[in-house]
C-alpha positions, 0 to 999 in steps of 0.5 A: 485421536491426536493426529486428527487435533492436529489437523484440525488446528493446522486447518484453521491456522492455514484459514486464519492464514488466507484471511489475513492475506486475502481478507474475508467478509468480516475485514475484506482488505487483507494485506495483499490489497492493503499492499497494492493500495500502498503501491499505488499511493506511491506511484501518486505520491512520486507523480506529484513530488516531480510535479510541486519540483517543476513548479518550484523551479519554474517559480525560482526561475520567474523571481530571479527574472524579477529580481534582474 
């Protein structure tokens, strides 16, 4: 009898497990997607950091020329 307790709660641990890293209908986001989200966001987030440092530079650059 104990041994079959035992299982069982294993079983949902192991469930509850698999919901959080996979998610389920009721939260579908689990963390192996909130993971790739975050991945991507800072892949985007690099993108545009480069892109704002070249326009300063150019900026920089055009105010000097003003400033001669």
């Amino acid at each position: 009898m104990e041994l079959s307790k035992q299982i069982e709660h294993l079983q949902k641990d192991v469930k509850e497990v698999k919901d959080a890293l996979l998610g389920n209908e009721y939260n579908p986001n689990g963390f192996a997607k909130r993971v790739e989200k975050l991945e991507e966001y800072q892949q985007k987030d690099k993108k545009h950091k480069w892109t704002l440092a070249g326009i300063g530079l150019a900026i920089g650059f055009f105010i000097k020329l003003l400033i001669k």
